[in-house]
C-alpha positions in Angstrom: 23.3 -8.6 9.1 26.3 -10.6 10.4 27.5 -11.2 13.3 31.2 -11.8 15.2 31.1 -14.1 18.6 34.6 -13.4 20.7 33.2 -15.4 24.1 36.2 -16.9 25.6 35.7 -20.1 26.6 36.8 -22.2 30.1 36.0 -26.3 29.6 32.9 -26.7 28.3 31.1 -23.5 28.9 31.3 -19.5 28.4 32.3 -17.6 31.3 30.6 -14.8 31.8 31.9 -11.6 31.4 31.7 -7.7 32.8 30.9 -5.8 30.0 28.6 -3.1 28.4 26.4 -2.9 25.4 26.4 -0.2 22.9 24.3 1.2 19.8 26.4 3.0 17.2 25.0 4.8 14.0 25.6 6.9 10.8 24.3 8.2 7.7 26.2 8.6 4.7 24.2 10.9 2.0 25.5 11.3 -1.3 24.0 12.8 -4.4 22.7 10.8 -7.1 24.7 11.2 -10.2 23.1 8.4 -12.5 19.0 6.9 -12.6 17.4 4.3 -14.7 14.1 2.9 -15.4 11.8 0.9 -17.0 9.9 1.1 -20.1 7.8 -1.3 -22.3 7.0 -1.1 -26.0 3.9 -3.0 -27.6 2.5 -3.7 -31.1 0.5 -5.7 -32.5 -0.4 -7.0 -35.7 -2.0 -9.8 -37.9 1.0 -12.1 -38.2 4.6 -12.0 -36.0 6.5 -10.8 -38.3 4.7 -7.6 -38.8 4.3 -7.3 -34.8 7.6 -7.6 -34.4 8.9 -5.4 -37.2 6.4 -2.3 -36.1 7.7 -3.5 -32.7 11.2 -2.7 -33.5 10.3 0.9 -35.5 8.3 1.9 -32.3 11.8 1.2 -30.5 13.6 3.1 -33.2 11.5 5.8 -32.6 11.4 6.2 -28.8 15.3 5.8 -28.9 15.4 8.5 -31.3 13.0 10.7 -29.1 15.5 10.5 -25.8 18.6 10.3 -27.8 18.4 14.3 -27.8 18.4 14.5 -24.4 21.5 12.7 -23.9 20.7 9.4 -23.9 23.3 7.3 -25.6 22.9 4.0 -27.6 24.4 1.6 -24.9 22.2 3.1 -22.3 19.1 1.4 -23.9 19.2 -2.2 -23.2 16.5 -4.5 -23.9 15.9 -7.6 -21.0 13.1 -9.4 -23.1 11.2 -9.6 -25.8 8.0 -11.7 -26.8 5.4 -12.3 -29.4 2.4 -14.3 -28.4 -0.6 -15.0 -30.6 -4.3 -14.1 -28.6 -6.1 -16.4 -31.7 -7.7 -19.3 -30.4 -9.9 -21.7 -32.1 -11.7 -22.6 -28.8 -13.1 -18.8 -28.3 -15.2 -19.2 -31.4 -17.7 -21.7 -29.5 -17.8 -19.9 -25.8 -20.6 -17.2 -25.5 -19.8 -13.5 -26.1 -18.7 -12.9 -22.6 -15.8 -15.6 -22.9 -14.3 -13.4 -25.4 -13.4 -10.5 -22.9 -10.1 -10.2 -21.4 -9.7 -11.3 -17.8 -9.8 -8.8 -14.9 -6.1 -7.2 -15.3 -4.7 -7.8 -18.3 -2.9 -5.7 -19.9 -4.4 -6.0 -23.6 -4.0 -2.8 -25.5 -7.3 -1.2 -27.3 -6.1 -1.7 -30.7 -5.6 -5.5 -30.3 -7.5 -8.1 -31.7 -8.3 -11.7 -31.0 -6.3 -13.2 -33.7 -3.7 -10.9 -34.1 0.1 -10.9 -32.7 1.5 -9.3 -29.8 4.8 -8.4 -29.4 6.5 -6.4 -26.4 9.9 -5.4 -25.8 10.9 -4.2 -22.4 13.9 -2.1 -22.0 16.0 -0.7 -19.2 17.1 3.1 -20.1 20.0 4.2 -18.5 20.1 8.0 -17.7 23.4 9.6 -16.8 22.2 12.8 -15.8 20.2 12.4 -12.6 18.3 15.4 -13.0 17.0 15.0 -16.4 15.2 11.7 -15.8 12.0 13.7 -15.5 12.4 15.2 -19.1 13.6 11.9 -20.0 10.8 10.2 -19.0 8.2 12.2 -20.5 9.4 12.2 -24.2 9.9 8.5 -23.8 6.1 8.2 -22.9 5.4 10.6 -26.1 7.1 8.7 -28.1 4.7 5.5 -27.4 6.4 3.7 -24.7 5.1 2.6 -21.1 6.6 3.3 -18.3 7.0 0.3 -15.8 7.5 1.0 -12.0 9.7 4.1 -10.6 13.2 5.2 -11.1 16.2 3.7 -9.5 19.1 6.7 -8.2 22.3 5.3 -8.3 25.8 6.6 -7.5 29.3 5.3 -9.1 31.0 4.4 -6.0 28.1 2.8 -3.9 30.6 0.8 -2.2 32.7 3.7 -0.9 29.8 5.1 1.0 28.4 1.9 2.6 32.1 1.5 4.2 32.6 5.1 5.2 28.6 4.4 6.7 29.8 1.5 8.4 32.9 2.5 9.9 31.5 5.7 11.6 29.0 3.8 12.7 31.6 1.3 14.4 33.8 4.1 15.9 30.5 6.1 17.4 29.8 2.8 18.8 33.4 2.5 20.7 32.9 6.5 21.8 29.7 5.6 23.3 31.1 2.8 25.1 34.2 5.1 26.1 32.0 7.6 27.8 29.3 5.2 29.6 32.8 3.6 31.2 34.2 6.0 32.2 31.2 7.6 33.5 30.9 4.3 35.9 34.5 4.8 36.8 35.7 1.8 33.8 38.0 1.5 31.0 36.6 -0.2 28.1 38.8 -3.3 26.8 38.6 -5.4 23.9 35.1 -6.4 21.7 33.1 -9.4 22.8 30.6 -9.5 20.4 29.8 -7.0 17.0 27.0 -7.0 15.0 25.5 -4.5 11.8 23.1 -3.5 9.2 23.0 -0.8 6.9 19.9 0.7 4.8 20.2 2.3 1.6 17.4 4.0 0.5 16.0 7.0 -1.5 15.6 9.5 1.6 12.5 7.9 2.8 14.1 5.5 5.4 15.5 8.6 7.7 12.3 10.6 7.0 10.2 7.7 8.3 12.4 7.0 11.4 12.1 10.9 12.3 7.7 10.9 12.1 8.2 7.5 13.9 10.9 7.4 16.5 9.0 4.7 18.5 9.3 2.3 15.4 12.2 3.6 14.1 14.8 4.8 17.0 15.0 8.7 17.7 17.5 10.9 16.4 16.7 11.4 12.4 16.5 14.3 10.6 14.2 15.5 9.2 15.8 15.4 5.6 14.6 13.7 2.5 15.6 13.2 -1.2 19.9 11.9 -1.5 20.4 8.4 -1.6 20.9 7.9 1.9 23.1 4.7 4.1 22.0 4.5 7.5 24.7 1.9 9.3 23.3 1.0 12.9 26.2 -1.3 15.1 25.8 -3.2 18.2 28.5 -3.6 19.8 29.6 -5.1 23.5 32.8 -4.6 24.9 34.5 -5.6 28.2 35.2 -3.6 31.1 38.2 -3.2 32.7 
């Protein structure tokens, strides 16, 4: 959120000033035209260079599996990769119960103690929104792990944030206008501004609507575009 103080100053301290308070708001929906998401490809092995190479033909063969449906090379981009060995020599003198995994860890079945572990993480960009499901699926056939959601995007998120923003600023100066003039006043120039916008997946406008106490009234009841809710406070003097 930021803010913009225009307090006029006499001496050393503010004057007040006549003025009036205002709430402005807007939502910008757009469709999402591009998703991405997570996925996580294990193997292991008895030394690292075998995890790793079965590591890599795994990857080979998920990329293969979602290149049908559209999914180019360039969208698959992997953010890390590690091997790590789960041999140690201590585990050979703590009793049989040592030797289990700890509460939630992620070993796979087939891995031993003593063997190599390698796991590549990738993110997979999908430039068909709608196909993400599909997507998804014959990635997970194809032996990978899903990590977490998917992330709706749109090419121009900047575009609608501003277009959110500024119709939230000018509802803001047409609810001052009519509360003014209402009380028999003209409303003159800003005093102070402040704003926040929300993007979110639909959810953020569908909660404010069950919730209005929580929330503010005034949502509808519509969920599923990527949504920017821009909320301004403005004050404004009175003349």
């Amino acid at each position: 959120m930021s803010a913009y103080a225009l307090q006029p100053r006499t001496g050393n301290a503010p004057q007040p000033a006549e003025g009036i308070t205002v709430i402005g708001e807007a939502l910008r929906r757009v469709s999402p035209e591009s998703a991405e998401f997570l996925i996580e490809i294990t193997a292991s092995a008895p030394t690292a260079a075998q995890a790793l190479r079965d590591n890599q033909m795994k990857t080979t063969q998920v990329a293969q599996a979602i290149s049908s449906l559209g999914v180019q090379h360039p969208d698959i981009q992997s953010i890390s990769i590690n091997v790590h060995s789960l041999y140690a020599p201590a585990m050979q003198t703590l009793p049989p119960f040592g030797m289990l995994p700890q509460i939630g860890s992620a070993v796979p079945a087939d891995v031993q103690f003593g063997a190599y572990h390698a796991c590549n993480t990738l993110r997979v960009n999908i430039r068909e929104a709608a196909r993400v499901g599909e997507i998804v699926d014959a990635a997970a056939r194809a032996g990978a792990n899903v990590l977490g959601g998917f992330s709706f995007k749109v090419s121009d998120e900047a575009n609608a944030r501003r277009a959110a923003l500024e119709s939230a600023g000018k509802d803001a100066r047409a609810k001052a206008e009519l509360l003014a003039s209402a009380t028999g006043k003209q409303v003159g120039d800003p005093i102070a501004i402040s704003e926040e916008i929300v993007a979110c997946n639909g959810s953020y406008m569908a909660l404010r609507s069950a919730f209005p106490l929580a929330f503010g009234a005034g949502a509808p009841r519509v969920a599923g575009e990527l949504e920017y809710y821009a909320r301004v406070s403005a004050s404004f003097r009175l003349a």
